[in-house]
PyMOL Python script that loads the backbone (N, CA, C, O; Angstrom):
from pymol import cmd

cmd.read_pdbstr("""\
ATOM      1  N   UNK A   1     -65.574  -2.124  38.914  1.00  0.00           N
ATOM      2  CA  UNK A   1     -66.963  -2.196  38.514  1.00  0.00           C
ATOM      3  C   UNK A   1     -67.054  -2.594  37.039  1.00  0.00           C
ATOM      4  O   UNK A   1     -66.218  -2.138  36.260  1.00  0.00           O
ATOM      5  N   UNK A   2     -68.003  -3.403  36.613  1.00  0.00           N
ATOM      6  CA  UNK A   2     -68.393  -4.137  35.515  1.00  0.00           C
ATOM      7  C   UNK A   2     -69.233  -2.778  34.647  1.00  0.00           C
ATOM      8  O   UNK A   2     -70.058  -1.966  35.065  1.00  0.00           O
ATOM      9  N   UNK A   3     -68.659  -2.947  33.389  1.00  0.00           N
ATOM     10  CA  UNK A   3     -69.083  -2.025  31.935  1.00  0.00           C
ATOM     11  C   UNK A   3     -70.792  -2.363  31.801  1.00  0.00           C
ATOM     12  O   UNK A   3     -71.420  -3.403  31.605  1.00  0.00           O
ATOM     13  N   UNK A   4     -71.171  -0.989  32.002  1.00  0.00           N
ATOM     14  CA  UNK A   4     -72.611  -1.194  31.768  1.00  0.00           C
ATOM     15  C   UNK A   4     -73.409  -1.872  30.808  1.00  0.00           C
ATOM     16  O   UNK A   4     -73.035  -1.809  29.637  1.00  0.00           O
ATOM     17  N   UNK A   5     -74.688  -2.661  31.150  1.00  0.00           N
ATOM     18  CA  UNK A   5     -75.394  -3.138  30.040  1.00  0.00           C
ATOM     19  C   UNK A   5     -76.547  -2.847  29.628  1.00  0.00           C
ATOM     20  O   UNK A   5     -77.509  -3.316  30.237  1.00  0.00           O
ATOM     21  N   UNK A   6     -76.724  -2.119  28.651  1.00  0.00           N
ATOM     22  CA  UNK A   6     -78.230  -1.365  28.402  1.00  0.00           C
ATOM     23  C   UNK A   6     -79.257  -2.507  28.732  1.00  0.00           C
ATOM     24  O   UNK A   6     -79.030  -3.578  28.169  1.00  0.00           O
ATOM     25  N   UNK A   7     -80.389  -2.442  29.585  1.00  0.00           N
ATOM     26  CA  UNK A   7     -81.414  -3.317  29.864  1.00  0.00           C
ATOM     27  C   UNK A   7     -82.766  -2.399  29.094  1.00  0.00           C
ATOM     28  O   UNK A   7     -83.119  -1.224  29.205  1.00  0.00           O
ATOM     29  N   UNK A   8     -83.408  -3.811  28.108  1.00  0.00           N
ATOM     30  CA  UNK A   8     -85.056  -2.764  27.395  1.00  0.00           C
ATOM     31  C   UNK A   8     -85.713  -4.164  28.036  1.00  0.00           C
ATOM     32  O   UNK A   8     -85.100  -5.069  28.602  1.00  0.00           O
ATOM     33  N   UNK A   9     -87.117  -4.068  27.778  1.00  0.00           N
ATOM     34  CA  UNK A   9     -88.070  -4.577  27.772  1.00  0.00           C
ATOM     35  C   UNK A   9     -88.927  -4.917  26.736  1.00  0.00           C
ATOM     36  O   UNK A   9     -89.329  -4.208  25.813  1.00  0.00           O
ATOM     37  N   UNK A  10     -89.191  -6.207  27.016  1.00  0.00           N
ATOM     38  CA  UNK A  10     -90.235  -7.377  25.991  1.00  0.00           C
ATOM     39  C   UNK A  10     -91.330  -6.632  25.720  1.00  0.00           C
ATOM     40  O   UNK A  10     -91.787  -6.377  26.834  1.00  0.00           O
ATOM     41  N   UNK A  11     -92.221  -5.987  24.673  1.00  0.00           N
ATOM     42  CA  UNK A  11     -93.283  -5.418  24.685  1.00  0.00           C
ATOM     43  C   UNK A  11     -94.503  -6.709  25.008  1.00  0.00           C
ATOM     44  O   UNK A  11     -95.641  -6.513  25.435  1.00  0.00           O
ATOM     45  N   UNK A  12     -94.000  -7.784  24.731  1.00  0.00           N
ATOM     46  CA  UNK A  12     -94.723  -9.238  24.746  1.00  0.00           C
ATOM     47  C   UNK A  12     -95.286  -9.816  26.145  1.00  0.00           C
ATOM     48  O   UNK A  12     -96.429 -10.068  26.527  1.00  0.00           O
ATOM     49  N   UNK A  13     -93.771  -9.945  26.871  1.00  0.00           N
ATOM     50  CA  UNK A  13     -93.940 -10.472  28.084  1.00  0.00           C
ATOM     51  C   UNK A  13     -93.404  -9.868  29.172  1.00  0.00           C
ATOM     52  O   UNK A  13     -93.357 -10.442  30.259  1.00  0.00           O
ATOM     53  N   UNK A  14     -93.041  -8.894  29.016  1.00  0.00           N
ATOM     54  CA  UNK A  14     -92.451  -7.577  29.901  1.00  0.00           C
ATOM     55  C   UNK A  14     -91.764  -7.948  30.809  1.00  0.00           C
ATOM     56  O   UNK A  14     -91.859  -7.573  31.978  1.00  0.00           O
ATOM     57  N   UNK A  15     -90.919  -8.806  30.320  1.00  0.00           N
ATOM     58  CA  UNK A  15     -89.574  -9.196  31.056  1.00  0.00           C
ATOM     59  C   UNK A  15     -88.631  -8.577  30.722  1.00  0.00           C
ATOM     60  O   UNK A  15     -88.734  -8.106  29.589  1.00  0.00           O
ATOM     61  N   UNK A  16     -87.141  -8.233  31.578  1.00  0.00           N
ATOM     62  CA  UNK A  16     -86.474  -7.391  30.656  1.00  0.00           C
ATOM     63  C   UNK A  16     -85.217  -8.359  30.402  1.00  0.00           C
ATOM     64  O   UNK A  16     -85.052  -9.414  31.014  1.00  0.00           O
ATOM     65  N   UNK A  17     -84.531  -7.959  29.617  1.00  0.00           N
ATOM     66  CA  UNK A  17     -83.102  -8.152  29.344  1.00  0.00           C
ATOM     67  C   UNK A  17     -82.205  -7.365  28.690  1.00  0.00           C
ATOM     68  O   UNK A  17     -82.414  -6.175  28.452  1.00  0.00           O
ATOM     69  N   UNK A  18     -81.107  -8.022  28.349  1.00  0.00           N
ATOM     70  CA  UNK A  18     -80.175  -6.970  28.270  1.00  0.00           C
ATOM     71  C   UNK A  18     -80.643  -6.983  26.716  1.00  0.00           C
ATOM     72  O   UNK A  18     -81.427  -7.802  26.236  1.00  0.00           O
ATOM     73  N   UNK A  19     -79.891  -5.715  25.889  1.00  0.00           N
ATOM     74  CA  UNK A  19     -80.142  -4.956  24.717  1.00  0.00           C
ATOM     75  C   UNK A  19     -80.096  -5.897  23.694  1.00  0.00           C
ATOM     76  O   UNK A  19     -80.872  -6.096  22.759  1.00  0.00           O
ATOM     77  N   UNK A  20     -79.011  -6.470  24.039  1.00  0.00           N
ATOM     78  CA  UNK A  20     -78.272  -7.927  23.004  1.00  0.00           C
ATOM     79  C   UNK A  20     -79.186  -8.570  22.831  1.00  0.00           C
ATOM     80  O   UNK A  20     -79.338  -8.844  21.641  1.00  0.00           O
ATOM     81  N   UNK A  21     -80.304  -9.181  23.829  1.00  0.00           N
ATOM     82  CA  UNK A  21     -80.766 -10.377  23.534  1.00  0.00           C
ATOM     83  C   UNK A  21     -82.065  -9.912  23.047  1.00  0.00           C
ATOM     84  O   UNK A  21     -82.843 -10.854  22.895  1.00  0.00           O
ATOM     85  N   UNK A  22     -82.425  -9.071  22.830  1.00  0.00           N
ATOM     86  CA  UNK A  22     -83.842  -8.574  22.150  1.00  0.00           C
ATOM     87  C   UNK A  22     -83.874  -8.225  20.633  1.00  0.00           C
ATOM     88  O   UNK A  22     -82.695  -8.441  20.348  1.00  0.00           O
ATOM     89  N   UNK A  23     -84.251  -7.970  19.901  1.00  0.00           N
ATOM     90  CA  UNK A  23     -84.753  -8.051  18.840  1.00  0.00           C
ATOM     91  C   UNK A  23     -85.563  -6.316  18.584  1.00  0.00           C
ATOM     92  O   UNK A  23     -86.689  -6.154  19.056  1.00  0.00           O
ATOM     93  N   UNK A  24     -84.822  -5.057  17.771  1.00  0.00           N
ATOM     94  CA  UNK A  24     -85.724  -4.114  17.819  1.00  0.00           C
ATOM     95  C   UNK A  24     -86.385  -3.539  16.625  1.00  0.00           C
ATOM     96  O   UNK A  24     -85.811  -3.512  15.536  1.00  0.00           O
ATOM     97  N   UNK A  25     -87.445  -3.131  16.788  1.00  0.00           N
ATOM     98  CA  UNK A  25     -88.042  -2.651  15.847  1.00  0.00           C
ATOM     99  C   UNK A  25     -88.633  -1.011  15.610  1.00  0.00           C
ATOM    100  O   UNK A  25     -89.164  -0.518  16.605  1.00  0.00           O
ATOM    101  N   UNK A  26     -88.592  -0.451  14.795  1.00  0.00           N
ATOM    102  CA  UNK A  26     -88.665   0.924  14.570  1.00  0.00           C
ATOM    103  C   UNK A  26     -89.607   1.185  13.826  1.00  0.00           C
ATOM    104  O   UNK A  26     -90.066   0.471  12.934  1.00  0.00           O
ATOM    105  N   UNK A  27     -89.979   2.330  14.189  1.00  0.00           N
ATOM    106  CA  UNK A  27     -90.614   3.025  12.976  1.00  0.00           C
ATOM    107  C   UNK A  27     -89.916   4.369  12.527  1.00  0.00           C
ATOM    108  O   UNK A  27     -89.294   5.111  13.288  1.00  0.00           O
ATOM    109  N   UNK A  28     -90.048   4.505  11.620  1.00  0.00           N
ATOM    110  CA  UNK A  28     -88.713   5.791  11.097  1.00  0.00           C
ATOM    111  C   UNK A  28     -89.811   6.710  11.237  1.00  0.00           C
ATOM    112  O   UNK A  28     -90.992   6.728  11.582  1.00  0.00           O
ATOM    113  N   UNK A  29     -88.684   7.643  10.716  1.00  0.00           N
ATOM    114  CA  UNK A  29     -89.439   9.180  10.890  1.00  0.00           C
ATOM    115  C   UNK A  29     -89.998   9.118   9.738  1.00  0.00           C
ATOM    116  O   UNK A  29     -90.203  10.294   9.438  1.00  0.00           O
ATOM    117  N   UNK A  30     -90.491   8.240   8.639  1.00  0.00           N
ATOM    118  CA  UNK A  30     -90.929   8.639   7.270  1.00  0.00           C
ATOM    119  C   UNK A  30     -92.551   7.439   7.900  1.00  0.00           C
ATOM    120  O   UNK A  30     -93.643   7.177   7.395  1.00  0.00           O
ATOM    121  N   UNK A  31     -92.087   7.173   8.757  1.00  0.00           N
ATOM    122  CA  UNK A  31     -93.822   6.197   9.102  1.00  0.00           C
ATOM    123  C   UNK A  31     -93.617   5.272   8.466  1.00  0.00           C
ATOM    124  O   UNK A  31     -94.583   5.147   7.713  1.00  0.00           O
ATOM    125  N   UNK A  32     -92.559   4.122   8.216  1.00  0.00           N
ATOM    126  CA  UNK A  32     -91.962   3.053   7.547  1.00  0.00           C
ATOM    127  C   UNK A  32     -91.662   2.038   8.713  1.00  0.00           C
ATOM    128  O   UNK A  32     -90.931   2.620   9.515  1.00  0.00           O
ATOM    129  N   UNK A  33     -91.934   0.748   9.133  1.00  0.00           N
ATOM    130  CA  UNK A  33     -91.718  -0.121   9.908  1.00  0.00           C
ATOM    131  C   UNK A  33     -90.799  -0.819   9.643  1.00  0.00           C
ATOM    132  O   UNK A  33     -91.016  -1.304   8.533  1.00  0.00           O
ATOM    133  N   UNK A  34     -89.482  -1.295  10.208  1.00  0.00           N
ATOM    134  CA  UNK A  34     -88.520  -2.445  10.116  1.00  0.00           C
ATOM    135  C   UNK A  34     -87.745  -2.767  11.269  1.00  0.00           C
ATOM    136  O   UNK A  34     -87.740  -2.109  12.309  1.00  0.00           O
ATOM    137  N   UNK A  35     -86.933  -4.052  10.994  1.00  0.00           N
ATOM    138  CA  UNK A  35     -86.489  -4.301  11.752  1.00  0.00           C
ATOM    139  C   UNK A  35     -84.882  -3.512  11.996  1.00  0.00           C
ATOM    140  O   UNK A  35     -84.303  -3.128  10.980  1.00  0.00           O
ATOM    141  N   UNK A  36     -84.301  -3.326  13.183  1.00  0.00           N
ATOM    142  CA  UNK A  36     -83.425  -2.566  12.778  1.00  0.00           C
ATOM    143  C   UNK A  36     -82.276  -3.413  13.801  1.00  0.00           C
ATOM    144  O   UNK A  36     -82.401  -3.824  14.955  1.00  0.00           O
ATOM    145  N   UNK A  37     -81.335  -3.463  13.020  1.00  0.00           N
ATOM    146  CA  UNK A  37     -80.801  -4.733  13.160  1.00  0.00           C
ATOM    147  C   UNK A  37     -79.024  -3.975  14.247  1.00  0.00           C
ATOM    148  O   UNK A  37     -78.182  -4.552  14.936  1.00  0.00           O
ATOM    149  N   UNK A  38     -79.159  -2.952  13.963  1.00  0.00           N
ATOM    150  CA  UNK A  38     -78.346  -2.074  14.237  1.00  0.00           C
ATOM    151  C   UNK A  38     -78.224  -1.603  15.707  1.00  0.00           C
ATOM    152  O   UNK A  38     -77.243  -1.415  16.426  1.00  0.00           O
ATOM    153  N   UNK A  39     -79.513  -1.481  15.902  1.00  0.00           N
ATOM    154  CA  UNK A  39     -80.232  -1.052  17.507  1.00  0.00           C
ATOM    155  C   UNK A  39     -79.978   0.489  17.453  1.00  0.00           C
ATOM    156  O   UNK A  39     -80.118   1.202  18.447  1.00  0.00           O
ATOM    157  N   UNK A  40     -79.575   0.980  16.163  1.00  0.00           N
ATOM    158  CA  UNK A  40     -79.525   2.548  16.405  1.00  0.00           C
ATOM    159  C   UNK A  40     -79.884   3.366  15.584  1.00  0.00           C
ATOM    160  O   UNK A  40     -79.780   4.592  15.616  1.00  0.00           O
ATOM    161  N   UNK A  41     -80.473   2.467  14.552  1.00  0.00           N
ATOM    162  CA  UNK A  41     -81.319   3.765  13.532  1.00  0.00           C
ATOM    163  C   UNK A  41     -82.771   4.583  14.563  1.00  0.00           C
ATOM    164  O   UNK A  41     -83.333   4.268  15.612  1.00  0.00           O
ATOM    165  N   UNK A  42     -82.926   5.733  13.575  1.00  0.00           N
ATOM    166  CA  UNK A  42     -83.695   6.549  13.837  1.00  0.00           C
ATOM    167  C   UNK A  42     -84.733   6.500  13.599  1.00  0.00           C
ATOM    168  O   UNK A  42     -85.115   6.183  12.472  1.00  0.00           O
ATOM    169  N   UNK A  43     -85.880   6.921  14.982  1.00  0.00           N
ATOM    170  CA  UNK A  43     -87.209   6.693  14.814  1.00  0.00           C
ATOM    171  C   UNK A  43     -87.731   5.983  16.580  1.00  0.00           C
ATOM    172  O   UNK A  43     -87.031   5.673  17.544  1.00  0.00           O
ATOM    173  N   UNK A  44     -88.860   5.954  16.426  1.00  0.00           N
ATOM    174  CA  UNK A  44     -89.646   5.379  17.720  1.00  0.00           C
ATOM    175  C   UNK A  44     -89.347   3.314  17.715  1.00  0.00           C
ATOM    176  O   UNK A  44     -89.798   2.476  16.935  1.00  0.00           O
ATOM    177  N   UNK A  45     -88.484   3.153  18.858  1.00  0.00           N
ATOM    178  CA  UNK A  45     -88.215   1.788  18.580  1.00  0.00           C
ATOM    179  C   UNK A  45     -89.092   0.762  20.052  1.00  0.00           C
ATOM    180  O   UNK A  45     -89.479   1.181  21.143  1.00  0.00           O
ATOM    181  N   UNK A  46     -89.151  -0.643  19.472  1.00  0.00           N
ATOM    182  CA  UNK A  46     -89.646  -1.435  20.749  1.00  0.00           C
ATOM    183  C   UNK A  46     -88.829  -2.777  20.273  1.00  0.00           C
ATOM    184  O   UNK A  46     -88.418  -3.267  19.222  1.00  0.00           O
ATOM    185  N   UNK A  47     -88.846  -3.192  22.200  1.00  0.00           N
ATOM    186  CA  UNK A  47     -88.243  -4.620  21.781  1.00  0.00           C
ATOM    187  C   UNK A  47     -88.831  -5.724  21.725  1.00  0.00           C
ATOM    188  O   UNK A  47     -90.044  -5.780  21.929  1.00  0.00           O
ATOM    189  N   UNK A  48     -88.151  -6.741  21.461  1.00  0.00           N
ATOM    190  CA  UNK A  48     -88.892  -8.258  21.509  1.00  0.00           C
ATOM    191  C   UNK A  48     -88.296  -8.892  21.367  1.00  0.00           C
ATOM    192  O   UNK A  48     -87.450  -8.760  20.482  1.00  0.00           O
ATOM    193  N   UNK A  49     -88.364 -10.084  22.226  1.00  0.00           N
ATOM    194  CA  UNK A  49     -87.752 -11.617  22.183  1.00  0.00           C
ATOM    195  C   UNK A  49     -87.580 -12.067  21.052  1.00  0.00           C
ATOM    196  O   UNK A  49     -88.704 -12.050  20.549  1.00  0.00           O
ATOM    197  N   UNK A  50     -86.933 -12.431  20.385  1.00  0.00           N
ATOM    198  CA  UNK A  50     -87.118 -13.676  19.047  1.00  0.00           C
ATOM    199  C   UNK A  50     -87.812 -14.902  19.323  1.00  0.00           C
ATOM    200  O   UNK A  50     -88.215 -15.659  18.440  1.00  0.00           O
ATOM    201  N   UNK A  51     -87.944 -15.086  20.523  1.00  0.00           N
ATOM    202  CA  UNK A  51     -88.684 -16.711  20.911  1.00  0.00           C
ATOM    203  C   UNK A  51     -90.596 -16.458  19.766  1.00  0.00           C
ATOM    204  O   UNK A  51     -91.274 -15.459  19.525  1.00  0.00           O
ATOM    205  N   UNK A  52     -90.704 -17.506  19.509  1.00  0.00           N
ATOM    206  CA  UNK A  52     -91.953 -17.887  19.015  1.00  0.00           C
ATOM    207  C   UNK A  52     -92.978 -17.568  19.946  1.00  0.00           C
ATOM    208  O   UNK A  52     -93.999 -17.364  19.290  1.00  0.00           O
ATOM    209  N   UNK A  53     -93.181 -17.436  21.076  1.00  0.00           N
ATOM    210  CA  UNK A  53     -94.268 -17.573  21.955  1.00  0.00           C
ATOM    211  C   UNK A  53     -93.967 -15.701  22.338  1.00  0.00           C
ATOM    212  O   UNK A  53     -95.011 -15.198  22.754  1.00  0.00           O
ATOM    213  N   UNK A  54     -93.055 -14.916  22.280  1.00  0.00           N
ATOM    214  CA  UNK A  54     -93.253 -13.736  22.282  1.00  0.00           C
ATOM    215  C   UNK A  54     -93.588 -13.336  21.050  1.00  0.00           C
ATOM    216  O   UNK A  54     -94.357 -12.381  20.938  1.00  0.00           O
ATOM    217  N   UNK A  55     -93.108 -13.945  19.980  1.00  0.00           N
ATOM    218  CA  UNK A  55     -93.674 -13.169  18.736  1.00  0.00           C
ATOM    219  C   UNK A  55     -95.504 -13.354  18.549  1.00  0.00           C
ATOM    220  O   UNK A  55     -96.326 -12.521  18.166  1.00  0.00           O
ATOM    221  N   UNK A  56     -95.693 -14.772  18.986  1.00  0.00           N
ATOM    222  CA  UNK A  56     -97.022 -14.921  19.449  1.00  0.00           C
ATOM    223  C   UNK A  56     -98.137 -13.687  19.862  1.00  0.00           C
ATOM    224  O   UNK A  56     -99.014 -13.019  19.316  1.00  0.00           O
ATOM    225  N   UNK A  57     -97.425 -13.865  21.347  1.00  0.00           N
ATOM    226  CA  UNK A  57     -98.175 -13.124  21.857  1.00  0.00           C
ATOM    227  C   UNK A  57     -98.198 -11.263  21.753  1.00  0.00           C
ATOM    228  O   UNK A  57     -98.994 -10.511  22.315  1.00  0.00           O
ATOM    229  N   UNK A  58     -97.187 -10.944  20.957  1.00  0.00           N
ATOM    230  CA  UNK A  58     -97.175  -9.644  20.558  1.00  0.00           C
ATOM    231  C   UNK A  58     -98.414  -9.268  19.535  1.00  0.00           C
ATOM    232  O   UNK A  58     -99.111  -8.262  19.408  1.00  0.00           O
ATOM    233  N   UNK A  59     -98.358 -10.670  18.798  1.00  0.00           N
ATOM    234  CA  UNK A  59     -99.192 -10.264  17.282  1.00  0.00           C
ATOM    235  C   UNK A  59    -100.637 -10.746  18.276  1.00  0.00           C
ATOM    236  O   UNK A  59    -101.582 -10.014  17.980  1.00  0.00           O
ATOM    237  N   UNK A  60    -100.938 -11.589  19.153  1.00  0.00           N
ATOM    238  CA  UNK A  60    -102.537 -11.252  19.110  1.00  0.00           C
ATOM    239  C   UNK A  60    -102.851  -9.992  20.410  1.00  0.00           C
ATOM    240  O   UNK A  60    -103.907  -9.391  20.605  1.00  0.00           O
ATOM    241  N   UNK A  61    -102.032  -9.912  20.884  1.00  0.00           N
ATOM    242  CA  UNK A  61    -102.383  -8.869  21.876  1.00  0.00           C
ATOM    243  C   UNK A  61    -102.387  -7.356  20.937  1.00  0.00           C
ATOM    244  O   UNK A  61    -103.263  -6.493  20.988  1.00  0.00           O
ATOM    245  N   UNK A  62    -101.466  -7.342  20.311  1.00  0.00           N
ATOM    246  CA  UNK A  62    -101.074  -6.055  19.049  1.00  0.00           C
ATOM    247  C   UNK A  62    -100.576  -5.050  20.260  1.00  0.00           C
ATOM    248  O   UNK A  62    -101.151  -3.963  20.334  1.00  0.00           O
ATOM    249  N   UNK A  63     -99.467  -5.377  21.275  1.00  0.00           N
ATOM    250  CA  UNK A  63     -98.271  -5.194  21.952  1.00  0.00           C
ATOM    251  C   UNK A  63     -97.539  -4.311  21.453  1.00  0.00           C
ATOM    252  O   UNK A  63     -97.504  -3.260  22.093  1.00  0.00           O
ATOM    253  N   UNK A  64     -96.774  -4.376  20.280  1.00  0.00           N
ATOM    254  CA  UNK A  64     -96.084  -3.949  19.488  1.00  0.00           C
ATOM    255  C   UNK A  64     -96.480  -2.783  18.449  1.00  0.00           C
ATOM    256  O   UNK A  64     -95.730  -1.906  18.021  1.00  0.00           O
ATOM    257  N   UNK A  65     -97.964  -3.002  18.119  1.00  0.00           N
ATOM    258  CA  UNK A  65     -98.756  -1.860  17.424  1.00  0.00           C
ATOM    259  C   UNK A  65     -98.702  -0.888  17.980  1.00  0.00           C
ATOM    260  O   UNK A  65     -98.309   0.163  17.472  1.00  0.00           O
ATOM    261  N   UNK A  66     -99.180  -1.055  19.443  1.00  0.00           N
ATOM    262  CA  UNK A  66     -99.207  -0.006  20.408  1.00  0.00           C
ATOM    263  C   UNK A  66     -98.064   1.046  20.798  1.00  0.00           C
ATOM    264  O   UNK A  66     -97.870   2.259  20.886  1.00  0.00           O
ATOM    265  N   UNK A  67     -97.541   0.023  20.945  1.00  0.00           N
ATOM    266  CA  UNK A  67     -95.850   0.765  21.457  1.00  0.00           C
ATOM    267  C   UNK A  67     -95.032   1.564  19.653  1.00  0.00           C
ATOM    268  O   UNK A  67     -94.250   2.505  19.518  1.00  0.00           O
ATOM    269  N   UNK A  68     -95.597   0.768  18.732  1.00  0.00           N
ATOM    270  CA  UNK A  68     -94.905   2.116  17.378  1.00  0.00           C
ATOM    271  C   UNK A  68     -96.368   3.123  17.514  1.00  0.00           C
ATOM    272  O   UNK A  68     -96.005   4.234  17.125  1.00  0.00           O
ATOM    273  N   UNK A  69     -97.256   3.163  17.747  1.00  0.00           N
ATOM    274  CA  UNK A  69     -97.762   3.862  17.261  1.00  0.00           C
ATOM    275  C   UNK A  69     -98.521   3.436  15.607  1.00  0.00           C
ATOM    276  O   UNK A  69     -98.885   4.335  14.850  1.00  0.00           O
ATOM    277  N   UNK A  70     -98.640   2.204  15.307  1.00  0.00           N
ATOM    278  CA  UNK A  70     -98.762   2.123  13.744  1.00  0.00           C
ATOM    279  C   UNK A  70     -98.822   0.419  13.955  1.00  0.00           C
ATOM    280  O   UNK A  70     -98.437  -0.203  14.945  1.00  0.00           O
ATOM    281  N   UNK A  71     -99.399  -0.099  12.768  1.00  0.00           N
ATOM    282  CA  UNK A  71    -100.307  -1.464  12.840  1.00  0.00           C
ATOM    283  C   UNK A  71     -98.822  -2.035  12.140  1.00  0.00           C
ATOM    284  O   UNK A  71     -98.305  -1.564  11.127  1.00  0.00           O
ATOM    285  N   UNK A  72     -98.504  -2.723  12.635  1.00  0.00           N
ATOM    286  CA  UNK A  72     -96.722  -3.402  11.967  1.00  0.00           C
ATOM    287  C   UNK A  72     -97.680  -4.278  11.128  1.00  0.00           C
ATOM    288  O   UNK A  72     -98.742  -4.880  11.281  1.00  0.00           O
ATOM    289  N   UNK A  73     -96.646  -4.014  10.040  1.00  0.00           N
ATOM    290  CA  UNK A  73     -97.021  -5.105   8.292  1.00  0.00           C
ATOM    291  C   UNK A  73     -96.569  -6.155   8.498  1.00  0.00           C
ATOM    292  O   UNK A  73     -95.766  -6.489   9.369  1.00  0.00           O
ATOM    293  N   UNK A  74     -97.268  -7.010   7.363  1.00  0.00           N
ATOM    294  CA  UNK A  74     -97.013  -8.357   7.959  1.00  0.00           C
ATOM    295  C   UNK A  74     -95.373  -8.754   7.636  1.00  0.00           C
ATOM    296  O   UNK A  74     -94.686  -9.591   8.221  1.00  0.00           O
ATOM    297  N   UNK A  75     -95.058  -8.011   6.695  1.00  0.00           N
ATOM    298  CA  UNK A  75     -93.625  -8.291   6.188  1.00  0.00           C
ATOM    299  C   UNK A  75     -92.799  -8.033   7.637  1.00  0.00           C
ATOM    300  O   UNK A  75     -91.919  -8.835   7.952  1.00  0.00           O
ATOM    301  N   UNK A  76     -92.987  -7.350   8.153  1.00  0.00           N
ATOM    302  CA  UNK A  76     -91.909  -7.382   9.220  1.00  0.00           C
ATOM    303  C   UNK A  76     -92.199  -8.447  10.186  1.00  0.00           C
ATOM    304  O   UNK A  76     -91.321  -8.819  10.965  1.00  0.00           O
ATOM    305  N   UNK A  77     -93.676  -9.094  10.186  1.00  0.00           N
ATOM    306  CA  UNK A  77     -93.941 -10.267  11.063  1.00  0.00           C
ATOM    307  C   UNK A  77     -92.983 -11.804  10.907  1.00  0.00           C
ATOM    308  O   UNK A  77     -92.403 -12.592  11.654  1.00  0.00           O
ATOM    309  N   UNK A  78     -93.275 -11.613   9.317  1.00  0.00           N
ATOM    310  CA  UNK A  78     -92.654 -12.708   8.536  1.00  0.00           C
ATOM    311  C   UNK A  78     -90.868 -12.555   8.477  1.00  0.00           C
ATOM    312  O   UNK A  78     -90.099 -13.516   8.507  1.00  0.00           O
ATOM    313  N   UNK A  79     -90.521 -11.306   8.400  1.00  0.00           N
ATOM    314  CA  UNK A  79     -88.829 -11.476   9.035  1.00  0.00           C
ATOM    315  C   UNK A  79     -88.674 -11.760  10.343  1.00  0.00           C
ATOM    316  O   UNK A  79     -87.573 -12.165  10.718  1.00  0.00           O
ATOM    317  N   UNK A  80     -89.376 -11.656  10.956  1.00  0.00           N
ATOM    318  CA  UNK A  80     -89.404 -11.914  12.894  1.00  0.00           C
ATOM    319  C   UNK A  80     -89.582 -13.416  12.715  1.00  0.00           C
ATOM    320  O   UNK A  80     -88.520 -14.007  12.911  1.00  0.00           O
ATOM    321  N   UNK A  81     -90.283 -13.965  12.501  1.00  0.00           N
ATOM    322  CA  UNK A  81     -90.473 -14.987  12.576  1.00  0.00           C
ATOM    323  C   UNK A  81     -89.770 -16.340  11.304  1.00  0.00           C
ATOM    324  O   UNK A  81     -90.248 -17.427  10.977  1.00  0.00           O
ATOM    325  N   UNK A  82     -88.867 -15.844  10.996  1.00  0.00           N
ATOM    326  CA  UNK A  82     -87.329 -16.569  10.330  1.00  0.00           C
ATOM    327  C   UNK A  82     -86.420 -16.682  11.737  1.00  0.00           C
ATOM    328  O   UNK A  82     -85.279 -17.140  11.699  1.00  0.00           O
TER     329      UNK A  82
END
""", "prot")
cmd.dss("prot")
cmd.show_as("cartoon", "prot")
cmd.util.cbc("prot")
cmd.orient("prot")
């Protein structure tokens, strides 16, 4: 049997994939938003595609607001979207 692969979900387009190919974001326990590049810092996390058309549609639906709990700054929009 094949080594497990953590599967999350697109807050965007609610497709899933595996852990690798998503993109996560946190909010810490201090109420601070970033990207966490690690996939294991601490705090309430969601995922997302890197594609343009999920980052899209996260920011006008506010997808991603929902799921931290907290209105994501634009600074973390603007590292997503590098």
């Amino acid at each position: 049997m094949g080594k497990h692969r953590p599967v999350r979900t697109c807050v965007a387009c609610r497709k899933e994939a595996g852990k690798a190919e998503l993109v996560r974001i946190v909010r810490r326990p201090d109420g601070s938003v970033g990207l966490d590049l690690s996939g294991r810092e601490a705090g309430r996390g969601a995922y997302l595609h890197a594609s343009g058309e999920c980052l899209d549609k996260a920011r006008k639906r506010r997808s991603l607001d929902r799921a931290l709990g907290v209105t994501v700054p634009v600074e973390v929009w603007e590292r997503l979207a590098v």
